[in-house]
MIDOSE-1310 file (N, C-alpha, C; in nm, 2 decimals, decimal comma, always signed):
residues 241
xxxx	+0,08/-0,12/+0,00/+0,00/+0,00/+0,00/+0,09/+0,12/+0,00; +0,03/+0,26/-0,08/+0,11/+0,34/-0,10/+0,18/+0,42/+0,06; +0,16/+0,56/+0,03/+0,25/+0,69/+0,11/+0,11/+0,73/+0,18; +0,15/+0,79/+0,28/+0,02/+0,88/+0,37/+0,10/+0,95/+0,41
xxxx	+0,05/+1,09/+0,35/+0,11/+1,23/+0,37/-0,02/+1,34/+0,37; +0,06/+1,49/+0,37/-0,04/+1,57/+0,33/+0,01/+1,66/+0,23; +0,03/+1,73/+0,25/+0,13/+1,87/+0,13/+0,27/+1,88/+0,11; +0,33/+1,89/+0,23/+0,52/+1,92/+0,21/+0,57/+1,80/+0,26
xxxx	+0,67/+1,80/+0,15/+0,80/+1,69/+0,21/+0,80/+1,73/+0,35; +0,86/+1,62/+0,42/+0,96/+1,63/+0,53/+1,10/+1,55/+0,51; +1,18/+1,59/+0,65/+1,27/+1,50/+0,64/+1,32/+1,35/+0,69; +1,21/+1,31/+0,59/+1,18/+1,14/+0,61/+1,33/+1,04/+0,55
xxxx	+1,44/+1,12/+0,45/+1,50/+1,02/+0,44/+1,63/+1,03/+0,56; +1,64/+1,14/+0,70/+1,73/+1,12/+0,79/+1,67/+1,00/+0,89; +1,58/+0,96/+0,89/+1,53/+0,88/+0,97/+1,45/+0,72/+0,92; +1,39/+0,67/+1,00/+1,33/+0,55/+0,96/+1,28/+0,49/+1,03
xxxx	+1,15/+0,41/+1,10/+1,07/+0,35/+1,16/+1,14/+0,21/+1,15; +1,11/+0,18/+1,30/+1,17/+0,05/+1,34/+1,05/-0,07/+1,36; +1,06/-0,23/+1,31/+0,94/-0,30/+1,34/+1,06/-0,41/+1,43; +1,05/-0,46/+1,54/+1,12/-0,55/+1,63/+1,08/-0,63/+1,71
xxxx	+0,93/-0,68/+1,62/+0,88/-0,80/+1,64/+0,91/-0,92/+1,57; +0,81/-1,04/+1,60/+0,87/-1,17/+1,50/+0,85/-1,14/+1,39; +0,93/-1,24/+1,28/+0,94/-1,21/+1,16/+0,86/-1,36/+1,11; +0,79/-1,33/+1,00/+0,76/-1,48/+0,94/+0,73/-1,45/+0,77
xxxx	+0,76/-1,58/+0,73/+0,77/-1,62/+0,62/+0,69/-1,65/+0,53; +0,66/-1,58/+0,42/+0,49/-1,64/+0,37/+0,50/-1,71/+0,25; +0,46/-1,81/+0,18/+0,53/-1,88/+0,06/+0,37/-1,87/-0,03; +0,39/-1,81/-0,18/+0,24/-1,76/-0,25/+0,30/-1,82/-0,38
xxxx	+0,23/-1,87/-0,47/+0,24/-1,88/-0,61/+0,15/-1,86/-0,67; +0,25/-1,75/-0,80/+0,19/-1,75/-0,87/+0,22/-1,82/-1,02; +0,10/-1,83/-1,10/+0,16/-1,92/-1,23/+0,23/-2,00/-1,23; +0,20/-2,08/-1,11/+0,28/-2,20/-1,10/+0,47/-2,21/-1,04
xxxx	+0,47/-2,11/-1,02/+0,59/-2,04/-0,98/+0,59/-2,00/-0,85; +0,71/-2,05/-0,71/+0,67/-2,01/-0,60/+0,73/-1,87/-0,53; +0,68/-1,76/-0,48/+0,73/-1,67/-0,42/+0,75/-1,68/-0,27; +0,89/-1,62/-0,19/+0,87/-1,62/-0,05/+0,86/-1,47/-0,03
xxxx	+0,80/-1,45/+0,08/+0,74/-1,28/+0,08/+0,83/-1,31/+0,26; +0,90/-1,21/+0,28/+0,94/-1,22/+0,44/+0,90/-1,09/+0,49; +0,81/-1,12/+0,59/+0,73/-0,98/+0,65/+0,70/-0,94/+0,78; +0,66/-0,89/+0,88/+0,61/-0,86/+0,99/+0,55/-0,98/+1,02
xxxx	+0,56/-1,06/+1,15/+0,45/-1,15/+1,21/+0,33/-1,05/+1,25; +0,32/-0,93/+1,33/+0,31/-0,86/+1,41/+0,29/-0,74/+1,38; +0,23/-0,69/+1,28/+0,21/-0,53/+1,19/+0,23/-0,45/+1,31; +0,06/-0,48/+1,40/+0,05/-0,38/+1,49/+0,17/-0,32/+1,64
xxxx	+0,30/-0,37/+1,59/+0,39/-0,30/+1,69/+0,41/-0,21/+1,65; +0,43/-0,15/+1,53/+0,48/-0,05/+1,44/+0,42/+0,08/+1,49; +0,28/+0,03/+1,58/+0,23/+0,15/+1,62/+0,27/+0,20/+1,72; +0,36/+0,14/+1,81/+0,41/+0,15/+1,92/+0,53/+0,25/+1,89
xxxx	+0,60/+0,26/+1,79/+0,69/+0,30/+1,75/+0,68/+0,46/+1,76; +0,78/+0,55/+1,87/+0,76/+0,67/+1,84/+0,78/+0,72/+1,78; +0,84/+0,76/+1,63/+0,84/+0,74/+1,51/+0,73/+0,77/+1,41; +0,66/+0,63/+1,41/+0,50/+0,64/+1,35/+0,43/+0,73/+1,44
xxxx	+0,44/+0,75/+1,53/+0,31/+0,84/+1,65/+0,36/+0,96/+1,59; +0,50/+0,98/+1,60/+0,52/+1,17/+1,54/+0,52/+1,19/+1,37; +0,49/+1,07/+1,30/+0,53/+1,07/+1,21/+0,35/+1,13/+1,14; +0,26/+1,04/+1,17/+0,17/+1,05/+1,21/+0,07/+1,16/+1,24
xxxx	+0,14/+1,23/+1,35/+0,10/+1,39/+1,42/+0,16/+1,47/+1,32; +0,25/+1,45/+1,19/+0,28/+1,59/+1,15/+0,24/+1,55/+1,05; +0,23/+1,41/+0,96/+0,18/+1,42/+0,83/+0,12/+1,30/+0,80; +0,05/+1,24/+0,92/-0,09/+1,19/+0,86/+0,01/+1,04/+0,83
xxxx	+0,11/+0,98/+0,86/+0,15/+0,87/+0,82/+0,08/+0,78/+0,89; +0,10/+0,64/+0,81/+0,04/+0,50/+0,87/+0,12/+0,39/+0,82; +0,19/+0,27/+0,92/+0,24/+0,19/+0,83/+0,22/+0,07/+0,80; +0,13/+0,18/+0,67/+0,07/+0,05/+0,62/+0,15/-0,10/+0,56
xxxx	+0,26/-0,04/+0,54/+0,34/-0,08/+0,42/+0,35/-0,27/+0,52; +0,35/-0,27/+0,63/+0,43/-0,36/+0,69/+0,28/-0,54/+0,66; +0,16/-0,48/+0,58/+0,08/-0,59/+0,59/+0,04/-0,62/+0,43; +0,01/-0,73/+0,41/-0,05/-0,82/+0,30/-0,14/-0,75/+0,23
xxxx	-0,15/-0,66/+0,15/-0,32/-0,63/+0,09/-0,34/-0,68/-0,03; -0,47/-0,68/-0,04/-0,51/-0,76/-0,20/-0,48/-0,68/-0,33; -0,46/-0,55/-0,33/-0,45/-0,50/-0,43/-0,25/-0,58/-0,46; -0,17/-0,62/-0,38/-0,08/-0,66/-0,41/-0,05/-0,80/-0,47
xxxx	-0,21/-0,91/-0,41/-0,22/-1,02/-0,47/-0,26/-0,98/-0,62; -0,35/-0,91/-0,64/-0,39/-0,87/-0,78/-0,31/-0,89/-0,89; -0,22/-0,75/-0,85/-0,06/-0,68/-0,93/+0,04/-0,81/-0,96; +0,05/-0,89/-0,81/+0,13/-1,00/-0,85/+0,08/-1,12/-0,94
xxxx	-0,03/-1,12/-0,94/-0,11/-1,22/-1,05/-0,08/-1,16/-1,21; -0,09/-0,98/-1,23/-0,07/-1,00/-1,35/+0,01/-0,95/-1,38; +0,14/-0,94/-1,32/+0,32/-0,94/-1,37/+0,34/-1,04/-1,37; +0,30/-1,16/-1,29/+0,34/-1,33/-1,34/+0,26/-1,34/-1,44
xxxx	+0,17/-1,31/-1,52/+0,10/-1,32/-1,64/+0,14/-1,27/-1,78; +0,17/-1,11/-1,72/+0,22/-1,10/-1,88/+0,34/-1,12/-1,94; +0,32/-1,08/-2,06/+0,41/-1,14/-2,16/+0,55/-1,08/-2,17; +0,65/-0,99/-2,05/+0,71/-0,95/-2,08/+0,84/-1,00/-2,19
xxxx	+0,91/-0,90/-2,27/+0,99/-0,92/-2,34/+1,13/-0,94/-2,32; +1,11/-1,05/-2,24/+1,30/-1,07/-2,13/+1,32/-1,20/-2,15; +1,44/-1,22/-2,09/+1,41/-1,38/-2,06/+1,56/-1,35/-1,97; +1,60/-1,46/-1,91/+1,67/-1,47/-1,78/+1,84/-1,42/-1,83
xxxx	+1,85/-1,43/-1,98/+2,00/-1,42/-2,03/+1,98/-1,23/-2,07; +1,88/-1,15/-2,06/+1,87/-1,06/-2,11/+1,97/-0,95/-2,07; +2,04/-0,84/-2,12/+2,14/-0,79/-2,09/+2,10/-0,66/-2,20; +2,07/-0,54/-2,13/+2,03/-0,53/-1,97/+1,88/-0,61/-1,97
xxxx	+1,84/-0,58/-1,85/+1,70/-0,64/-1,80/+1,61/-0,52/-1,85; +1,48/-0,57/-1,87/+1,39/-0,49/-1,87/+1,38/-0,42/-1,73; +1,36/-0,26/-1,71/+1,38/-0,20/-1,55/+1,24/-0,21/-1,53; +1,20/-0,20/-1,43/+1,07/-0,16/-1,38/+1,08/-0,09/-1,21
xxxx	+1,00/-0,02/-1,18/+0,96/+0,06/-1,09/+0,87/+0,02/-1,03; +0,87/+0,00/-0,86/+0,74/-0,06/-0,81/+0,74/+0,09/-0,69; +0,63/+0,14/-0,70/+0,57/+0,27/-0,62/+0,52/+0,21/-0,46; +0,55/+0,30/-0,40/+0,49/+0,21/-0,26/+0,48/+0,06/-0,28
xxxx	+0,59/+0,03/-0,24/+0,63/-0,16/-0,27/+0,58/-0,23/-0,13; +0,58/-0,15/-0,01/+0,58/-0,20/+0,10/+0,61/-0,37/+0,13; +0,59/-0,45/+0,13/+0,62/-0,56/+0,13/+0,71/-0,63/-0,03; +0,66/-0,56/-0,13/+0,74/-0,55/-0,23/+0,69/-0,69/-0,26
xxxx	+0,57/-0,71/-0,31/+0,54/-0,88/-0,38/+0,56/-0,88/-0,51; +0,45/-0,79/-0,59/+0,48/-0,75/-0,71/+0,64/-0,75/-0,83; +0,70/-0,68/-0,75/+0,87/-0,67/-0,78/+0,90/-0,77/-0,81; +0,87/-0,86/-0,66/+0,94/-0,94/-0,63/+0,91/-1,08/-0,73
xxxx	+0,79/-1,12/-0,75/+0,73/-1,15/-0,93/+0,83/-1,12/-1,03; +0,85/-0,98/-1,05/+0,90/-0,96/-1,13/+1,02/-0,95/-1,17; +1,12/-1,01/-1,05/+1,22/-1,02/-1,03/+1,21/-1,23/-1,11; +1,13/-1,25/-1,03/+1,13/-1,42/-1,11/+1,08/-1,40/-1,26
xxxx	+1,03/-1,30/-1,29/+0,99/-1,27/-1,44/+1,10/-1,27/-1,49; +1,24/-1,21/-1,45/+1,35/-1,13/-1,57/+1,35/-1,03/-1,54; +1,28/-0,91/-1,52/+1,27/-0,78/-1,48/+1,41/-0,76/-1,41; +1,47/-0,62/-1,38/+1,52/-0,57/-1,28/+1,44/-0,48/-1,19
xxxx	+1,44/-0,47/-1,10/+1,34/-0,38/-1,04/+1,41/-0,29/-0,93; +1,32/-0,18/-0,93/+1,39/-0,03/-0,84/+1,30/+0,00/-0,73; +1,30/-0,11/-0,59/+1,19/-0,08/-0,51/+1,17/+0,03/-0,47; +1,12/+0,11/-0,46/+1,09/+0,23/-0,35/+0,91/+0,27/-0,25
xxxx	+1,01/+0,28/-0,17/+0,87/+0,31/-0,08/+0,91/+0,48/+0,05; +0,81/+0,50/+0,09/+0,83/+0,65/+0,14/+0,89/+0,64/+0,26; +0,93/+0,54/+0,31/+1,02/+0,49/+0,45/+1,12/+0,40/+0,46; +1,20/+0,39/+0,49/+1,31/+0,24/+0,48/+1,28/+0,13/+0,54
xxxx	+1,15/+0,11/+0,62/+1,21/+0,00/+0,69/+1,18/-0,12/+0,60; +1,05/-0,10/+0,50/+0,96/-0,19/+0,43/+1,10/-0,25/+0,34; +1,22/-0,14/+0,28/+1,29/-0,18/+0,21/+1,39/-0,25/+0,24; +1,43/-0,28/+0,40/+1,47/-0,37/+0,45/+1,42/-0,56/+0,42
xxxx	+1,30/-0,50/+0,46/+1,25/-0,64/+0,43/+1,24/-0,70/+0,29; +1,19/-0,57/+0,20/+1,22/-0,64/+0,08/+1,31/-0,73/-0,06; +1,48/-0,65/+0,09/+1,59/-0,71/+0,06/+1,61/-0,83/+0,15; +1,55/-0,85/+0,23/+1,54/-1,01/+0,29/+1,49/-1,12/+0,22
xxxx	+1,35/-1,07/+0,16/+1,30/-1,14/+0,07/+1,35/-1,21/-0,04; +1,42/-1,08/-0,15/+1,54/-1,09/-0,26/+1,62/-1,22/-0,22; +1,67/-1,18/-0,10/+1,75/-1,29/-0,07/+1,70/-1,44/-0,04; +1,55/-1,43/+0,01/+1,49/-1,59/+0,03/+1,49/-1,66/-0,05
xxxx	+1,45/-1,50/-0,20/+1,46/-1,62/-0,29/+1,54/-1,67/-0,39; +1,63/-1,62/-0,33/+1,77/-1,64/-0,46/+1,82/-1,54/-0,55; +1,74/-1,44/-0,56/+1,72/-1,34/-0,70/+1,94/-1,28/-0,68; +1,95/-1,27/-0,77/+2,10/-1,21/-0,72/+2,07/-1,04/-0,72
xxxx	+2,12/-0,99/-0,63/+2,16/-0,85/-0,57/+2,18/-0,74/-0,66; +2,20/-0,77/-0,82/+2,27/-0,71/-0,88/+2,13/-0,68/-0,97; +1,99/-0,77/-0,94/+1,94/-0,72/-1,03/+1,84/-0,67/-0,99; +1,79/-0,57/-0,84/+1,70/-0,48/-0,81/+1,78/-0,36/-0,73
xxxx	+1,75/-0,28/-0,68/+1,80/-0,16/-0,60/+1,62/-0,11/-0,51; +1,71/-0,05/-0,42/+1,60/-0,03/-0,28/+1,63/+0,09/-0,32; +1,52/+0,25/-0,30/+1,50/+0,37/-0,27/+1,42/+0,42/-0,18; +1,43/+0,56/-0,15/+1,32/+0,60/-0,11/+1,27/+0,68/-0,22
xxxx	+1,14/+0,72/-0,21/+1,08/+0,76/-0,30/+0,97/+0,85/-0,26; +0,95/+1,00/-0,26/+0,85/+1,09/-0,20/+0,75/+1,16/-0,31; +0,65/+1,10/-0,36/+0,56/+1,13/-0,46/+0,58/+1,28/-0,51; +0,56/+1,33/-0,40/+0,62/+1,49/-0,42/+0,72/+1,62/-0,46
xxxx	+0,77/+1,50/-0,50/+0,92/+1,53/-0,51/+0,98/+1,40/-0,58; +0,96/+1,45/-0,71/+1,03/+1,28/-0,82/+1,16/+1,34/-0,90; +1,22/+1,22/-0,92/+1,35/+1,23/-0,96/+1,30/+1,28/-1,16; +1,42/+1,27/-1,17/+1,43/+1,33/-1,30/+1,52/+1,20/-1,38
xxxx	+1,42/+1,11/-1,39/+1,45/+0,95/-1,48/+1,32/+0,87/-1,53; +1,34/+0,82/-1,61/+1,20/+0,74/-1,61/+1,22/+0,59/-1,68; +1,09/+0,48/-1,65/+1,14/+0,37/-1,68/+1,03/+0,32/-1,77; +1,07/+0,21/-1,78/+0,92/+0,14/-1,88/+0,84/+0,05/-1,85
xxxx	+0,87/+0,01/-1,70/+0,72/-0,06/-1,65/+0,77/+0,02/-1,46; +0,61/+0,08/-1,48/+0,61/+0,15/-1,33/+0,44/+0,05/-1,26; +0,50/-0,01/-1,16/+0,39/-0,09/-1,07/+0,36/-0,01/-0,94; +0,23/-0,08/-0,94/+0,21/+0,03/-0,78/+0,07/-0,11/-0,78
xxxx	+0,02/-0,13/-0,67/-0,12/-0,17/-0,59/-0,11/-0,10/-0,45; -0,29/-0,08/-0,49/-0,35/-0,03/-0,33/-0,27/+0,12/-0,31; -0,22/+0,20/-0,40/-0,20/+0,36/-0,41/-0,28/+0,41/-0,40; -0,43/+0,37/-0,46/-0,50/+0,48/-0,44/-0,61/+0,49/-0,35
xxxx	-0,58/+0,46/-0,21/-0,66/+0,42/-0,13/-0,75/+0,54/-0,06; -0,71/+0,66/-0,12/-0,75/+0,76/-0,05/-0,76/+0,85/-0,19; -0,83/+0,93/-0,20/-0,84/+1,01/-0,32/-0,77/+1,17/-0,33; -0,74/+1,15/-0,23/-0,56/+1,28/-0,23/-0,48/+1,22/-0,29
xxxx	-0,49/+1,07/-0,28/-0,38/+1,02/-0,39/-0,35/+1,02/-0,54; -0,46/+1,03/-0,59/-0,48/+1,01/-0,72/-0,39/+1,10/-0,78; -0,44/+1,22/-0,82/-0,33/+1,29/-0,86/-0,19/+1,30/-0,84; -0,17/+1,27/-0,78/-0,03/+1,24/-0,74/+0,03/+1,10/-0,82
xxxx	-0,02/+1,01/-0,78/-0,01/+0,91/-0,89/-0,07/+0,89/-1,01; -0,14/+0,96/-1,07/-0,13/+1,06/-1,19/-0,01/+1,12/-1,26; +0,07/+1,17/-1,21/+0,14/+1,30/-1,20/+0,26/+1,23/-1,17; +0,26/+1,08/-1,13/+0,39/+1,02/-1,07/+0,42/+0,97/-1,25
xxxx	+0,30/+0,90/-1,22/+0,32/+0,78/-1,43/+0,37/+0,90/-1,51; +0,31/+1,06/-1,55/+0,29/+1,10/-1,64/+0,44/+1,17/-1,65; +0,53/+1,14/-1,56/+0,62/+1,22/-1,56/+0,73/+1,15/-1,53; +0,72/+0,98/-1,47/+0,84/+0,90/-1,47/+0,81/+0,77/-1,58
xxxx	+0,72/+0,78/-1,66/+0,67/+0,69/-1,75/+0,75/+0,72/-1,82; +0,83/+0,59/-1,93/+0,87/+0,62/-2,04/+0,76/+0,61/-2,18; +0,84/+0,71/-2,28/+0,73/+0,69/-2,41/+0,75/+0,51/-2,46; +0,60/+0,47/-2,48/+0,59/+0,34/-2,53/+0,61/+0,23/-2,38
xxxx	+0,63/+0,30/-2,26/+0,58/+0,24/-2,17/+0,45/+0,19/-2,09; +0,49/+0,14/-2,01/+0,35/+0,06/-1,93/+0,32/+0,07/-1,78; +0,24/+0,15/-1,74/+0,23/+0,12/-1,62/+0,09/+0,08/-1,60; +0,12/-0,04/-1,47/+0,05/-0,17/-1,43/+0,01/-0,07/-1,26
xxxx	-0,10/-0,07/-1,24/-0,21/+0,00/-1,14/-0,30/-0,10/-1,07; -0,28/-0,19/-0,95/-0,38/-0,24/-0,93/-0,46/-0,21/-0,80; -0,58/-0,23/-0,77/-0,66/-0,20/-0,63/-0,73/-0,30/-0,65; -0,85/-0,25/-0,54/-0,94/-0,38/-0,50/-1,10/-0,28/-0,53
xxxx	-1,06/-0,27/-0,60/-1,22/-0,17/-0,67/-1,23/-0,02/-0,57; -1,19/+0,01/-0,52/-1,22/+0,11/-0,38/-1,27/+0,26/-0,51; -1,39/+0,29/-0,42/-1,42/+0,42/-0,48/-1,31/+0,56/-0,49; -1,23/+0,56/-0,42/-1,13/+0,66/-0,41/-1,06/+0,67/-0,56
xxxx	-1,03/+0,53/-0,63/-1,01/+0,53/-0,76/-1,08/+0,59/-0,84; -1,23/+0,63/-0,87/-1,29/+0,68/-0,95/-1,24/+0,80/-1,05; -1,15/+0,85/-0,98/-1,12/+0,94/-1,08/-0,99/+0,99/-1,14; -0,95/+0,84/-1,13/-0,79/+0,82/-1,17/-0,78/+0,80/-1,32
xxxx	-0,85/+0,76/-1,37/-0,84/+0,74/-1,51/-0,84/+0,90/-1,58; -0,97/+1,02/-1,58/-0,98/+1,12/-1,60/-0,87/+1,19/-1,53; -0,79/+1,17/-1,47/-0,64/+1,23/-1,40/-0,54/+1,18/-1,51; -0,54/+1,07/-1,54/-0,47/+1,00/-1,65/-0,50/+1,13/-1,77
xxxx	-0,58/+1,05/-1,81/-0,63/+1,13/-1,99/-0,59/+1,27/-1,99; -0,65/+1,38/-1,86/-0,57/+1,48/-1,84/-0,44/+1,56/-1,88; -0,34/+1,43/-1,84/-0,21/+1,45/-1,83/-0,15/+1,38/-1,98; -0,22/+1,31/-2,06/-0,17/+1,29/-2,21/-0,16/+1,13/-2,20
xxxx	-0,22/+1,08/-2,07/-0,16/+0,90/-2,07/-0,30/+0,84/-2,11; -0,27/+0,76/-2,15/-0,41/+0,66/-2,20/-0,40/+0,57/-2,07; -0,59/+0,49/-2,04/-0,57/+0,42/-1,95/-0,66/+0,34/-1,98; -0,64/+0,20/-1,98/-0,77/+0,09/-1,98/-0,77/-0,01/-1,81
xxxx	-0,89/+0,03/-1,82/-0,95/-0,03/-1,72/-0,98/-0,20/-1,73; -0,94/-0,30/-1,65/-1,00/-0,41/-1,66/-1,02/-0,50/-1,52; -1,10/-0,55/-1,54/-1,11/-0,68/-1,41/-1,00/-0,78/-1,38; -0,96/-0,78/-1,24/-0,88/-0,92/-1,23/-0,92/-0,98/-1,13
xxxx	-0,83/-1,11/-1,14/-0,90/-1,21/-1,01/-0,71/-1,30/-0,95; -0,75/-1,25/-0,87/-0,60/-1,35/-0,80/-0,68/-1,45/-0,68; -0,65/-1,50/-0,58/-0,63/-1,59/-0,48/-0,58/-1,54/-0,34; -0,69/-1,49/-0,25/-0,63/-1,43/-0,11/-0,54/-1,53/-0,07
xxxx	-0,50/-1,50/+0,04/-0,39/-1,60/+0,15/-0,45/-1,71/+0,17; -0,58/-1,74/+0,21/-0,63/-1,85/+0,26/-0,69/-1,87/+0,10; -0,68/-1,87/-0,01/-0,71/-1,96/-0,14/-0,86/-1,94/-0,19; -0,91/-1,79/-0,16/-1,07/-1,74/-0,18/-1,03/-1,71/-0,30
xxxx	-1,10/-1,67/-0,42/-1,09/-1,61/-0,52/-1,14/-1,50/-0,55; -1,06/-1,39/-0,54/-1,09/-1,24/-0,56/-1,10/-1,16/-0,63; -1,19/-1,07/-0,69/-1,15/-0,93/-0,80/-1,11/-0,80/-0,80; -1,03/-0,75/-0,85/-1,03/-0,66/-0,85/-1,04/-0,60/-0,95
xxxx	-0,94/-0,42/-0,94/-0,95/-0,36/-1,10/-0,80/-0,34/-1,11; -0,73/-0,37/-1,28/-0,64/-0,33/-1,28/-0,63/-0,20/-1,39; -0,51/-0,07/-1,34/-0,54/+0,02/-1,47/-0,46/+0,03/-1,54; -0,44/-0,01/-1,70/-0,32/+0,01/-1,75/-0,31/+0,09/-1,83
xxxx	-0,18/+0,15/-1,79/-0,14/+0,31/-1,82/-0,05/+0,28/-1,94; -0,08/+0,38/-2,05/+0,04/+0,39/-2,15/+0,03/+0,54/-2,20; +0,18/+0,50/-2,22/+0,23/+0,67/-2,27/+0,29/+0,62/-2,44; +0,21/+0,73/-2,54/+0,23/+0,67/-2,65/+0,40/+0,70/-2,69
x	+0,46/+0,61/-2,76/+0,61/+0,61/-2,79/+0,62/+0,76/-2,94
């Protein structure tokens, strides 16, 4: 799940939220392919953390990042699906961008896809774990990179597959991740958008079209933790080449 902020940066990259409860191990496949996701046993300590309480008091933070949500089963269902243009000898790798990675599942797919991937999330701690993960599963080190990443303040690079689920859980977000694709998207790229249908998305698409990106909307269906079968929406973004 994405950032929870309000207007101005702060200075979130001198610091970092600590989780120093158990750790456990979650094993998910997709396409027949297995992923290990290494994550919080224990989300709710995170609140204990003085840190999140001030982090929180000054800009509305929540961390979310440290739990399982479905818009991330979604995303990971269809990066193990599509058809990217890699294969494991590729040199360079196709890069991709995962936006608010918090647990980093998606990537982390796409790291067993061929992909290289550039995690970033608006705090470090999530990106700790997502280099734990990297390492459960073998992926070698050379072929993702951890950031921070503050919607409000974007670098001046862009890539050709930018992933995000569960960003737009709040409809302050929208524009911003809008405004994130339309400006770190490459021409003839793809960005891959998934949630769990939430009304807050409503008006992400007309944010899209806005800004020059085309977006199609579609249904998907992945597999909760316990093996229910779920839908969501995915939105895919392109910027014409």
């Amino acid at each position: 799940m994405g950032q929870q902020f309000q207007t101005e940066p702060h200075d979130f990259q001198e610091r970092e939220t600590e989780y120093t409860g158990p750790v456990t191990v979650t094993r998910l496949e997709f396409r027949g392919r297995p992923i290990s996701v290494v994550r919080p046993a224990d989300p709710d300590r995170l609140l204990d953390d003085p840190l999140v309480r001030q982090w929180n008091q000054r800009d509305d933070y929540m961390p979310y990042w440290a739990y399982l949500w479905p818009g991330a089963l979604f995303l990971a269902e269809v990066v193990a699906s599509e058809p990217w243009p890699v294969s494991k000898e590729s040199v360079p790798s196709l890069r991709a961008l995962e936006i608010g990675c918090g647990v980093g599942l998606a990537g982390l797919v796409a790291l067993d896809r061929g992909l290289s991937v550039c995690f970033t999330d608006y705090d470090r701690a999530p990106l700790h774990f997502v280099s734990r993960s990297a390492h459960e599963n073998g992926f070698d080190s050379a072929s993702y990179t951890t950031r921070l990443l503050d919607w409000r303040d974007l670098p001046d690079e862009t890539y050709p597959v930018i992933l995000g689920s569960d960003v737009l859980y709040e409809r302050r977000l929208v524009p911003l991740v809008a405004s994130l694709l339309a400006k770190l998207l490459q021409p003839g790229g793809v960005g891959l958008i998934a949630c769990p249908g939430r009304s807050s998305a409503e008006g992400f698409s007309p944010a899209l079209m806005s800004l020059g990106l085309a977006c199609r909307v579609e249904t998907i269906e992945a597999r909760s933790e316990d093996g229910q079968r779920i839908r969501g929406v995915l939105y895919r973004v392109n910027r014409q080449a």
